[in-house]
Backbone bond lengths (Angstrom), bond angles and torsions (degrees), N, CA, C in turn:
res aa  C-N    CA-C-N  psi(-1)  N-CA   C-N-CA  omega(-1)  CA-C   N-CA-C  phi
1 X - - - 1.470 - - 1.521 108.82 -
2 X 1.405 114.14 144.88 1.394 108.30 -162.95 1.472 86.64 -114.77
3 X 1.516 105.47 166.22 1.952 122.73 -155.70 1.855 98.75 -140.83
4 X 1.342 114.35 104.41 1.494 94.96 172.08 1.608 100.84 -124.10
5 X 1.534 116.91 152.71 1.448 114.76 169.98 1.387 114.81 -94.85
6 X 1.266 117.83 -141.02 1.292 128.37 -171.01 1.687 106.27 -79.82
7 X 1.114 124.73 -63.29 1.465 114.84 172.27 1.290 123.92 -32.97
8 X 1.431 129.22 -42.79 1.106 140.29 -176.67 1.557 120.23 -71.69
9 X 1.090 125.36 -27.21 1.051 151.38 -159.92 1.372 122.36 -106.04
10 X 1.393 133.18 -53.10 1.328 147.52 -147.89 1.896 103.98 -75.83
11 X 1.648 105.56 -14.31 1.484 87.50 -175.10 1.453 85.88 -107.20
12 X 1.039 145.00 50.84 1.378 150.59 162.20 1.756 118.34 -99.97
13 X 1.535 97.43 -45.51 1.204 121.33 -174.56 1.753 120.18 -105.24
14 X 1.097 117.14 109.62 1.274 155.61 -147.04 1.908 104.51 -68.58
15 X 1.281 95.03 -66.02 1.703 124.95 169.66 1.346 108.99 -57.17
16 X 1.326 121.64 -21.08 1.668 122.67 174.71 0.697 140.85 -89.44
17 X 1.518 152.28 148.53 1.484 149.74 177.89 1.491 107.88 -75.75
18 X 1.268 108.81 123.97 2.001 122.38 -160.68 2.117 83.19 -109.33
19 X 1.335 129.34 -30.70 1.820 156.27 -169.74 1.970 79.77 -57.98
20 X 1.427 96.98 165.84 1.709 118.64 -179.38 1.334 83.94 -108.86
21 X 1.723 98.88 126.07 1.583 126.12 174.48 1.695 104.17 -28.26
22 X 1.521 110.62 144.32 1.117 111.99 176.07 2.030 103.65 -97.98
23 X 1.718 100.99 120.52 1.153 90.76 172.91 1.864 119.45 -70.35
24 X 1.310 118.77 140.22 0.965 101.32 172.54 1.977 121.85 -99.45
25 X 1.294 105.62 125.08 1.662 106.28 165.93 1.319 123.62 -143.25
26 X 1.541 104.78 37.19 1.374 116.72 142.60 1.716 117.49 -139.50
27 X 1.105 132.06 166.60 1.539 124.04 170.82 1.366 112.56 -59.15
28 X 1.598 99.77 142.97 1.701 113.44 175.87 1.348 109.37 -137.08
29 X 1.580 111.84 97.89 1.205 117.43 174.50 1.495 122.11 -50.51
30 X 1.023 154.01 112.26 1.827 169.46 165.68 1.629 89.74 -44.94
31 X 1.044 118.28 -74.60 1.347 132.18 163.91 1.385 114.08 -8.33
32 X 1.675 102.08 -79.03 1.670 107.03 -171.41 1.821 110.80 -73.33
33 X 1.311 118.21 -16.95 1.247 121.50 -171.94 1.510 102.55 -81.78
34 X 1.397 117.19 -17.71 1.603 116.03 162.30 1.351 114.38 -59.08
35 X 1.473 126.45 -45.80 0.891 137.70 -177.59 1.504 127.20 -48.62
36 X 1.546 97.55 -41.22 1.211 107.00 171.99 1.658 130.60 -106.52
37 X 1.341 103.05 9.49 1.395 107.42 174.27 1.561 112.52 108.61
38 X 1.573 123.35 4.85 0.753 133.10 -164.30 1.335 122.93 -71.64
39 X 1.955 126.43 -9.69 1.172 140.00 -144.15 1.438 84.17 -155.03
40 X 1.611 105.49 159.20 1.351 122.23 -159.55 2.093 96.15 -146.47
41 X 0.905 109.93 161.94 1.753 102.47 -165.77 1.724 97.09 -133.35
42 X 1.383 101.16 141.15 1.771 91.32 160.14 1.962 94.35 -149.46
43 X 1.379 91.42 128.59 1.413 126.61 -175.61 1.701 116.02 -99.93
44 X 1.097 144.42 150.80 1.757 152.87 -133.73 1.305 81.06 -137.89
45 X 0.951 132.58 65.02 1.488 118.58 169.41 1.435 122.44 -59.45
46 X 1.082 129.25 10.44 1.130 137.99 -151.97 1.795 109.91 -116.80
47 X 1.500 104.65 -11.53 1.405 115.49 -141.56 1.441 80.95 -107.45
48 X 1.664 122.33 179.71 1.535 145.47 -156.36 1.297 96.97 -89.38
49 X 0.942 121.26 -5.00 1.970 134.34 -179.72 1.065 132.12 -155.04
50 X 1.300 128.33 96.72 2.135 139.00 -163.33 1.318 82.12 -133.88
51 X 1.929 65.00 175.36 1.704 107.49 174.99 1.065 120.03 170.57
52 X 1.523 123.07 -175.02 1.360 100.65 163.84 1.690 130.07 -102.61
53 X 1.106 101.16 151.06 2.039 82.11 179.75 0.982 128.37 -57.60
54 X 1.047 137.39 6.53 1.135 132.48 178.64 2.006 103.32 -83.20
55 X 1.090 122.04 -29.36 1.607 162.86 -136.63 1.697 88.41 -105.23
56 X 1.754 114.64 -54.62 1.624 116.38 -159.59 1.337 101.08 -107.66
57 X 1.477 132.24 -9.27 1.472 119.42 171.89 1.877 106.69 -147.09
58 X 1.772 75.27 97.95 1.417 97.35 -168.30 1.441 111.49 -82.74
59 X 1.327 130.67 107.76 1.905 115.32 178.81 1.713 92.37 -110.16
60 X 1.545 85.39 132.44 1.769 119.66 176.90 1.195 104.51 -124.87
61 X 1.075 114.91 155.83 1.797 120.51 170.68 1.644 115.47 20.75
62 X 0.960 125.74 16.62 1.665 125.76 156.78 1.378 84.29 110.60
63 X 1.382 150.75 43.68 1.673 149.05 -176.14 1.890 87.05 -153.59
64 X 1.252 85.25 123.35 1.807 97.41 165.21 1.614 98.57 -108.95
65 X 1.657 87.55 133.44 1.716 88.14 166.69 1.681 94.85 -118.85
66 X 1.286 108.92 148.73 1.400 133.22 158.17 1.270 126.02 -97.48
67 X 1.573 122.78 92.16 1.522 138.51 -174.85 1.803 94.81 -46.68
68 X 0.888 128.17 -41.37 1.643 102.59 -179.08 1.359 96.30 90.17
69 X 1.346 135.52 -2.59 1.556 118.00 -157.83 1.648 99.39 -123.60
70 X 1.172 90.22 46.96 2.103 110.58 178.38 1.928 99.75 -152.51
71 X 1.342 96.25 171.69 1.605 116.55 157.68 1.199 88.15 -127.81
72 X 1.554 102.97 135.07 1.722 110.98 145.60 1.868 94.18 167.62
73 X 1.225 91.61 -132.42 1.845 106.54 177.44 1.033 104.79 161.01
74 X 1.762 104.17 157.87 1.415 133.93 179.54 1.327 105.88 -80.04
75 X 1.451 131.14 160.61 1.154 116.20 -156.43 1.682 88.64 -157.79
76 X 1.376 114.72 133.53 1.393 111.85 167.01 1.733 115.92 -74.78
77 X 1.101 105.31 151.47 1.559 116.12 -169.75 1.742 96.90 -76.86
78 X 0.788 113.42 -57.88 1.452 128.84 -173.01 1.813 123.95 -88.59
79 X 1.108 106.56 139.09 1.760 102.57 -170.28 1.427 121.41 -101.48
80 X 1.461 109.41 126.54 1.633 105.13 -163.97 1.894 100.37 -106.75
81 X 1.210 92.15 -179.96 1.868 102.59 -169.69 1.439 95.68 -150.52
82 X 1.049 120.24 129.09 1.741 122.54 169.22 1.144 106.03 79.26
83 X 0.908 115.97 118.05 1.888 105.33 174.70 1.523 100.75 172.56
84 X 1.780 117.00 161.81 1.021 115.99 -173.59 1.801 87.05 -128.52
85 X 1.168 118.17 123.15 1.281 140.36 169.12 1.783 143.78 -87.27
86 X 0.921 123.10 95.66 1.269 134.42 -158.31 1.327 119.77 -92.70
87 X 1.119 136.49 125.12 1.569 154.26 157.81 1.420 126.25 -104.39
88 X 1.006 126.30 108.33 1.508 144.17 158.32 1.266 125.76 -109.10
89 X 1.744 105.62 87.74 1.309 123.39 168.31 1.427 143.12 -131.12
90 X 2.066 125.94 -177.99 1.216 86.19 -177.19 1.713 55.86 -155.50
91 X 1.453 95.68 164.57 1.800 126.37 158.26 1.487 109.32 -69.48
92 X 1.371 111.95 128.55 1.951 104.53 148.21 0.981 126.36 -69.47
93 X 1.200 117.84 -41.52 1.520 130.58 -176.00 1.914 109.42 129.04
94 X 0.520 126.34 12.02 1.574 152.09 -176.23 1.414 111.13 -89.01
95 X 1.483 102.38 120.44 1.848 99.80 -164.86 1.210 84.83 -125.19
96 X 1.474 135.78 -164.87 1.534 150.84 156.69 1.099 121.62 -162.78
97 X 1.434 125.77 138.13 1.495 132.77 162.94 1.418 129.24 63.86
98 X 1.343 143.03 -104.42 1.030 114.14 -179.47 2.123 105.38 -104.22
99 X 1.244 116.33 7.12 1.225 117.41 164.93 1.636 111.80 -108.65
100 X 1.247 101.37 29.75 1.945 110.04 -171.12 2.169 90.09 -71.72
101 X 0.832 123.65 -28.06 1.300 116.94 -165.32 2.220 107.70 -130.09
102 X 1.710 84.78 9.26 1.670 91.35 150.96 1.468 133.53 -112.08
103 X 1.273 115.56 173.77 1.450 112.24 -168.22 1.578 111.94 -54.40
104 X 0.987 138.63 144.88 1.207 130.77 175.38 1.806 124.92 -78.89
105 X 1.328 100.79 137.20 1.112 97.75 -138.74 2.166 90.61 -134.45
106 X 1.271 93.71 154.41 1.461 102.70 -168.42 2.307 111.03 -162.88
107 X 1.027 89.91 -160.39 1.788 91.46 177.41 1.081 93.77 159.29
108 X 1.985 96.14 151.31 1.114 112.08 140.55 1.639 118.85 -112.89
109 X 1.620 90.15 147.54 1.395 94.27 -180.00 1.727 122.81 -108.35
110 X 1.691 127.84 136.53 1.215 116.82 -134.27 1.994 84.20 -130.41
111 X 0.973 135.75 159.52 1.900 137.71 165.54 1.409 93.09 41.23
112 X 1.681 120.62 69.39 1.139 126.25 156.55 1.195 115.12 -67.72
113 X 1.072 126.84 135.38 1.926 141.58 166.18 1.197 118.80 -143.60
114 X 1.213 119.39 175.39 1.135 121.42 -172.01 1.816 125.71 84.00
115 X 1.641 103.23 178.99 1.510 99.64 164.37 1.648 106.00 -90.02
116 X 1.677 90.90 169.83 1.413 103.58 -159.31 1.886 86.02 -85.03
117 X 1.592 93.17 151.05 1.192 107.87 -175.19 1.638 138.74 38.85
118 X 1.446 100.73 46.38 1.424 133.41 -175.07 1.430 90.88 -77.88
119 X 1.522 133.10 -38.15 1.589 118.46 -179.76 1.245 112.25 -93.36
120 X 1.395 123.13 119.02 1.836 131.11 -161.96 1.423 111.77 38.24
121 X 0.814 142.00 60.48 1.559 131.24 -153.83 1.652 126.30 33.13
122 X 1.169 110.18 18.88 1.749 106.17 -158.29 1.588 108.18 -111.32
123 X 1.334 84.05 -51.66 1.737 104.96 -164.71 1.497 117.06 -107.02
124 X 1.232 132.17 140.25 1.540 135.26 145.49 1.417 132.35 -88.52
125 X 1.421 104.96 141.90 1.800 112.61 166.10 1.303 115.74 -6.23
126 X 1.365 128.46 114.23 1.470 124.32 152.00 1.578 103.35 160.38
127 X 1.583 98.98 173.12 1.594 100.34 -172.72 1.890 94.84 -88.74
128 X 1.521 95.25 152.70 0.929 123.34 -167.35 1.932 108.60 -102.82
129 X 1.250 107.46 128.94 2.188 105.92 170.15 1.111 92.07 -114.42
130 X 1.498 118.80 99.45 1.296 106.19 170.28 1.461 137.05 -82.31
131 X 1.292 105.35 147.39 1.821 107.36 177.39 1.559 104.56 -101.94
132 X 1.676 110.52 116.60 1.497 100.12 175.49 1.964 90.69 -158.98
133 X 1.198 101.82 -177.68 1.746 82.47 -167.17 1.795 82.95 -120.81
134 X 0.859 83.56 121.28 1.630 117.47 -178.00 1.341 129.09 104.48
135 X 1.493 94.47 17.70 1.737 110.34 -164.01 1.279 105.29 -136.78
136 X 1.560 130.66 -10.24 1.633 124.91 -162.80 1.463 98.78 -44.38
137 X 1.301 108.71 136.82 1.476 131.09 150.12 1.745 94.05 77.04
138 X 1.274 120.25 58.85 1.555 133.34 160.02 1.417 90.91 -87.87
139 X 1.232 113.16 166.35 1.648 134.72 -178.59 1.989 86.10 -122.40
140 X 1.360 100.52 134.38 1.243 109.61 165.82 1.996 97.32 -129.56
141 X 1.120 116.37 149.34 1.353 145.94 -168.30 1.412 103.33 -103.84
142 X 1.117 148.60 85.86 1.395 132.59 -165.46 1.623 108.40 -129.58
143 X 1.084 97.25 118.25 1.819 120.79 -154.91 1.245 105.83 -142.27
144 X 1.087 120.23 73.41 1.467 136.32 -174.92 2.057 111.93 -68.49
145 X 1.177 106.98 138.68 1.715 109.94 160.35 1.420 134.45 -97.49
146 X 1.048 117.63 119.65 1.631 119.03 173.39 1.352 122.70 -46.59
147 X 1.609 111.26 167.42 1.452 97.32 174.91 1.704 101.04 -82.44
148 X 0.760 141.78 9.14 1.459 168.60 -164.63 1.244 105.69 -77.45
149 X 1.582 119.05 -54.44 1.537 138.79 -151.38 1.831 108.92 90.82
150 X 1.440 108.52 -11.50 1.553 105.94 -172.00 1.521 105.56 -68.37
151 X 1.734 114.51 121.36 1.759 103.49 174.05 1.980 110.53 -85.40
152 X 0.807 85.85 125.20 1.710 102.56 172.20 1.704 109.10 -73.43
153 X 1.558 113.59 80.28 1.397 126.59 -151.53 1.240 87.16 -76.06
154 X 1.467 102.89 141.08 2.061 117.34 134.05 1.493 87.52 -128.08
155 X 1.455 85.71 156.83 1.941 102.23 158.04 1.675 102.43 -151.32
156 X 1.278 93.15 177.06 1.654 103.91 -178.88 1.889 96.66 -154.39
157 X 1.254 105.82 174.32 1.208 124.53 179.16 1.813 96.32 -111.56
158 X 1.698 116.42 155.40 1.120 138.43 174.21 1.137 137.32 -130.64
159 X 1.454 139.87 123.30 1.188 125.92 167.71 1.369 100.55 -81.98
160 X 1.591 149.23 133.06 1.230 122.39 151.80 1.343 89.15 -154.31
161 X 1.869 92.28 -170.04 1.527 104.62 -170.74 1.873 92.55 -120.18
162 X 1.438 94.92 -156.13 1.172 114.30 162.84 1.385 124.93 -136.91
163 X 1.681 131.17 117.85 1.137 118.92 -173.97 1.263 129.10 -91.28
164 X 1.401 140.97 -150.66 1.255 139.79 -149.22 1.574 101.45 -66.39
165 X 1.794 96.22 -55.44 1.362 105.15 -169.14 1.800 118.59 -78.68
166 X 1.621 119.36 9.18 1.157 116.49 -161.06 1.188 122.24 88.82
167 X 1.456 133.23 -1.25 1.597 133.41 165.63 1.421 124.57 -78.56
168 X 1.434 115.82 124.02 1.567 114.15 161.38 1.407 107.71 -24.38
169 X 1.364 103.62 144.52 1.656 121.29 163.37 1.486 107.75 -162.65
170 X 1.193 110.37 125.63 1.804 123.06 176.93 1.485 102.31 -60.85
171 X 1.554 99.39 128.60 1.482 111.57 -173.18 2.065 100.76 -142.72
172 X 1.922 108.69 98.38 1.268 105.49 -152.23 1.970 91.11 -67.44
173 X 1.526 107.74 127.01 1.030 109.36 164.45 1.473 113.74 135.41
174 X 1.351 107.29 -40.27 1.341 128.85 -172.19 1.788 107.50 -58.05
175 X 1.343 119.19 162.66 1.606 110.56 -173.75 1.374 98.78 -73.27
176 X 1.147 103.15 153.81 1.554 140.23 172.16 1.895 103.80 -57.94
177 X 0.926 105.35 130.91 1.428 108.28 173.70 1.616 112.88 -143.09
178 X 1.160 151.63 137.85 1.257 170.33 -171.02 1.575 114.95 -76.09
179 X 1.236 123.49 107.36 1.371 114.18 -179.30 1.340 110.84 -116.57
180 X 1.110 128.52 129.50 1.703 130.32 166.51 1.118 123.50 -92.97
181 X 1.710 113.09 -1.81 1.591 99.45 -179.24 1.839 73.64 175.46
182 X 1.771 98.22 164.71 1.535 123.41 -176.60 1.455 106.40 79.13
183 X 1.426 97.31 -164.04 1.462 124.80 -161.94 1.082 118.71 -112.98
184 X 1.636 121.12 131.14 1.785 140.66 176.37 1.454 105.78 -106.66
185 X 1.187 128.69 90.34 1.772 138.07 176.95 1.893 88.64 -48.22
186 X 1.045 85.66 161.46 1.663 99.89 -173.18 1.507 80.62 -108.45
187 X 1.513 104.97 161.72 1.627 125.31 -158.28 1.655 106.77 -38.19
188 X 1.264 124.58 -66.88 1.607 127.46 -160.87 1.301 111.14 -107.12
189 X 1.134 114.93 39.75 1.724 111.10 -176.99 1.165 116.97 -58.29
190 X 0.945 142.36 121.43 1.655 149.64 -177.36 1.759 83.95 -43.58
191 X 1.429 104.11 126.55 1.817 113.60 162.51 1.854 101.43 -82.17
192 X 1.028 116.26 -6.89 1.301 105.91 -176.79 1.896 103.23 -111.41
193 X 0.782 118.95 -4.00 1.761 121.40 146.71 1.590 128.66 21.86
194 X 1.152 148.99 95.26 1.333 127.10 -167.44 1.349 84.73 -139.60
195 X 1.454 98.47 162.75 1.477 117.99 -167.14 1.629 105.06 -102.20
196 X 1.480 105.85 67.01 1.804 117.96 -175.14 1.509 111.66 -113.23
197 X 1.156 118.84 143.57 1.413 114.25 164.86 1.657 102.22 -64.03
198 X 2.242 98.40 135.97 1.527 92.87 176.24 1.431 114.18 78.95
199 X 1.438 127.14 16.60 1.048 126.82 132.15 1.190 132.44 -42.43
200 X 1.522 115.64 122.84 1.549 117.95 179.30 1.756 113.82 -166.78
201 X 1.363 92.19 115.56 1.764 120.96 -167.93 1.276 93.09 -66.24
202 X 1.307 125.87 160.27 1.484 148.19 137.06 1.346 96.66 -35.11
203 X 1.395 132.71 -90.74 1.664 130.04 -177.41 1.192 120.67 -45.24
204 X 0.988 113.44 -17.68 1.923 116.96 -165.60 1.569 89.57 -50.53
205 X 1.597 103.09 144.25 1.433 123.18 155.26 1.156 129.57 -98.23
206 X 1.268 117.89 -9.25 1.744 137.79 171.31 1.642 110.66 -47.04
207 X 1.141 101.93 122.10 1.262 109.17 -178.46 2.105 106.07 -80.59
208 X 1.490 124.90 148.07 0.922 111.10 -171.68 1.740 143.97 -57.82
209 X 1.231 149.70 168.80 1.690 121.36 170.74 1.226 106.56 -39.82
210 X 1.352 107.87 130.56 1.871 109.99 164.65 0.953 111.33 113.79
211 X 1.419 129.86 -20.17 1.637 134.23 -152.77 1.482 94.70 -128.19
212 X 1.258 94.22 155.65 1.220 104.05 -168.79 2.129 124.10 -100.25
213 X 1.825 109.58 129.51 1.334 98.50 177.39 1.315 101.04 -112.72
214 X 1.914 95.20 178.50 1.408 102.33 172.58 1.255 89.73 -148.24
215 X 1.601 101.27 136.42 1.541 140.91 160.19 1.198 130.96 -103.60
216 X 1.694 108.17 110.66 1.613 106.25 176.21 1.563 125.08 -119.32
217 X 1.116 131.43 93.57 1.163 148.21 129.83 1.747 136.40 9.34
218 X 0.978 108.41 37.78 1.564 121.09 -166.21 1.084 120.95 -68.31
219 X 1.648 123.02 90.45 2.006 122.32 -160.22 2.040 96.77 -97.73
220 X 1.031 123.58 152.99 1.327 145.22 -162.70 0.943 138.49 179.39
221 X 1.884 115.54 75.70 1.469 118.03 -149.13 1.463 127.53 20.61
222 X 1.319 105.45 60.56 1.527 112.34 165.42 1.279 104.74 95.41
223 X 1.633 137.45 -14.10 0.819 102.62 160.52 1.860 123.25 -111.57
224 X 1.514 122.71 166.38 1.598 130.58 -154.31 1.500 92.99 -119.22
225 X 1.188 97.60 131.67 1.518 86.27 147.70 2.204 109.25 -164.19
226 X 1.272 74.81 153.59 1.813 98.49 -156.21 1.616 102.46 -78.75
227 X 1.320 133.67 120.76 1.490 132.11 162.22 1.410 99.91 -112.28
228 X 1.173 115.12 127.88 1.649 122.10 168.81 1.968 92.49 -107.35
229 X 1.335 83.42 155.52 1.818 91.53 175.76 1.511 121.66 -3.42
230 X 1.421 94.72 55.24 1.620 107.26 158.61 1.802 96.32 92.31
231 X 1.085 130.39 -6.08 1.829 129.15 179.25 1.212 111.25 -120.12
232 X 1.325 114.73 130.64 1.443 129.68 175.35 1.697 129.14 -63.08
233 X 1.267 120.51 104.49 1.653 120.72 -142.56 1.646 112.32 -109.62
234 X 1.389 91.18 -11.62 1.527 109.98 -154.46 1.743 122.76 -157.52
235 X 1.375 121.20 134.33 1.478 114.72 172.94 1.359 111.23 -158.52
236 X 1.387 96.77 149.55 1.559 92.39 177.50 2.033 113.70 -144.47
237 X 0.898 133.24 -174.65 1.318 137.40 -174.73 1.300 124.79 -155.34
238 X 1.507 122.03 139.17 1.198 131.66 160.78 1.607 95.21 74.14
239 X 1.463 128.60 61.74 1.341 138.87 176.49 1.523 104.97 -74.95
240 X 1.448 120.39 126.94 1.484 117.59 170.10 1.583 102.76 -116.61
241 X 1.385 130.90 117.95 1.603 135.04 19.84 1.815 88.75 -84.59
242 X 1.724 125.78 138.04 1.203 109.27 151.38 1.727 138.21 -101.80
243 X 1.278 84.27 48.83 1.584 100.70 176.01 1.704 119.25 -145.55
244 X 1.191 129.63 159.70 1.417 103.13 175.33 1.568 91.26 160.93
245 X 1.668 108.68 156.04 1.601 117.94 -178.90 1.978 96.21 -62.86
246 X 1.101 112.73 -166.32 1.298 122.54 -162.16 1.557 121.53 -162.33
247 X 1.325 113.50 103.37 1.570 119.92 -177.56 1.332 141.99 -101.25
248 X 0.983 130.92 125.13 1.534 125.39 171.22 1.567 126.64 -75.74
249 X 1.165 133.17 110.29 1.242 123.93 165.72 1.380 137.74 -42.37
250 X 1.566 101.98 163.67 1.565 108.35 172.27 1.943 100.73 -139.37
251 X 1.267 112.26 111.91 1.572 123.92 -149.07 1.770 101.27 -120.66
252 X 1.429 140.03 -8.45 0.935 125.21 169.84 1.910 82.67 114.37
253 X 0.572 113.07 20.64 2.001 111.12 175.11 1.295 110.68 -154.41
254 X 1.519 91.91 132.79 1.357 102.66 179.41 1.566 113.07 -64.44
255 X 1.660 138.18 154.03 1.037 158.31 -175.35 1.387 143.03 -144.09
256 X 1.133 136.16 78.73 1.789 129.55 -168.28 1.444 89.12 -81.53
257 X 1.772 108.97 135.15 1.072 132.39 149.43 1.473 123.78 -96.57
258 X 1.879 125.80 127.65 0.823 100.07 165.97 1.695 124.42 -144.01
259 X 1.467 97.69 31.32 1.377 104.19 166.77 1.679 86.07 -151.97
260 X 1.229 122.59 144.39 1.553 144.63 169.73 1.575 119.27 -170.52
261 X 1.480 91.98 97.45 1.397 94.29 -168.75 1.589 106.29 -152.50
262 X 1.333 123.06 151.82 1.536 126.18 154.05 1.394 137.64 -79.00
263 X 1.810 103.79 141.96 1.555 99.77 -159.41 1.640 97.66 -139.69
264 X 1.706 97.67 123.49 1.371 83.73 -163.06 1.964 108.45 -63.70
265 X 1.359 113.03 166.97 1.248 130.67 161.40 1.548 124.32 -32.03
266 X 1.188 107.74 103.93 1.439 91.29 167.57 1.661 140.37 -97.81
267 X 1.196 158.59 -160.66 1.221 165.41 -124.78 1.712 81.44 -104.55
268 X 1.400 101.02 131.25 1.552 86.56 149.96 1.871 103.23 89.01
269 X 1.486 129.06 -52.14 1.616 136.52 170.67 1.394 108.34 -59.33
């Protein structure tokens, strides 16, 4: 089986930044760079729910909402490295199609590469922060295969454990282990978990439908790490590619965004 990273790859893929990562050390609104053309979209047309983007990532008055009623994501044009990343969001309550009666579910996506929608047609290469309600701030591994057999690698390093049922779970301290692909539960994931609309753990930090969270995303030569509403949920190390444009999903749930933006690193992160 053949393994390529980001070098190998990037003039393949169309939707990607081929440019040397933009360091960031001033703020870059996600937001305003929509405005200007700054972001590029790839949509599943194929799936039980489309449209066009223009249709699934609606920006009004400085708040993007995401109809939820697509798979795919917005995608920055350009590829950043270092940066501290911000989310301010909340659910309407708005499900669709065949996840209309599952948990609601979303991501961010972080060292995008690859072609667009290399995973089932939906998704591209890169680590995953996921947004899902009983799941905020899971690490997904997303290492898609060609029709080729070529895998379009990411990996990361892990501290984790193993829980009741046999699932990764981040455990700060625990040995380091190597992942090439799947899922790292963020520290307290409910082991009893079901994939329902309105899921909600004892630990969950998710604030309720309607209300508003924030997710921060902290990349640093390879290493990630996840803050949900102000608590640290998630980490990871030694990310291969550790740089890359950066996407928000569209998961079958509705979503108002209203801060998404980059902040450079500070002293000490």
């Amino acid at each position: 089986m053949k393994y390529i990273l980001l070098s190998a790859i990037l003039a393949t893929a169309a939707t990607l930044s081929a440019a040397e990562p933009v360091k960031v050390t001033e703020k870059i609104d996600i937001l305003e760079l929509m405005k200007k053309g700054g972001v590029d979209y790839h949509i599943n047309d194929k799936m039980e729910v489309t449209g066009k983007p223009e249709e699934i990532f609606v920006l009004k008055d400085g708040q993007l909402t995401i109809t939820g009623k697509a798979y795919g994501y917005m995608i920055t044009k350009a590829a950043y490295e270092n940066y501290r990343l911000v989310t301010e969001f909340k659910w309407t309550g708005k499900t669709w199609g065949k996840r209309a009666e599952k948990a609601r579910d979303s991501g961010i996506l972080v060292h995008c590469h690859g072609p667009a929608g290399a995973l089932g047609g939906t998704w591209c290469a890169s680590i995953e922060a996921q947004i899902i309600e009983g799941g905020m701030g899971d690490f997904l591994v997303l290492s898609p295969k060609l029709p080729d057999g070529t895998v379009v690698q990411c990996q990361m390093e892990s501290e984790f454990e193993l829980d009741r049922d046999g699932e990764k779970r981040w455990k700060k301290g625990a040995p380091r282990q190597l992942l090439k692909g799947g899922r790292i539960n963020w520290e307290k994931r409910d082991e009893d978990w079901k994939d329902v609309v309105d899921f909600k753990g004892k630990d969950d930090p998710d604030a309720p439908v309607g209300e508003w969270n924030k997710m921060e995303v902290i990349c640093k030569n390879g290493t990630i790490r996840i803050l949900f509403n102000g608590r640290m949920v998630n980490e990871g190390f030694a990310a291969q590619p550790s740089s890359g444009p950066i996407a928000i999903q569209t998961e079958g749930a509705e979503m108002v965004v209203r801060k998404y933006e980059l902040l450079p690193l500070t002293d000490g992160e």
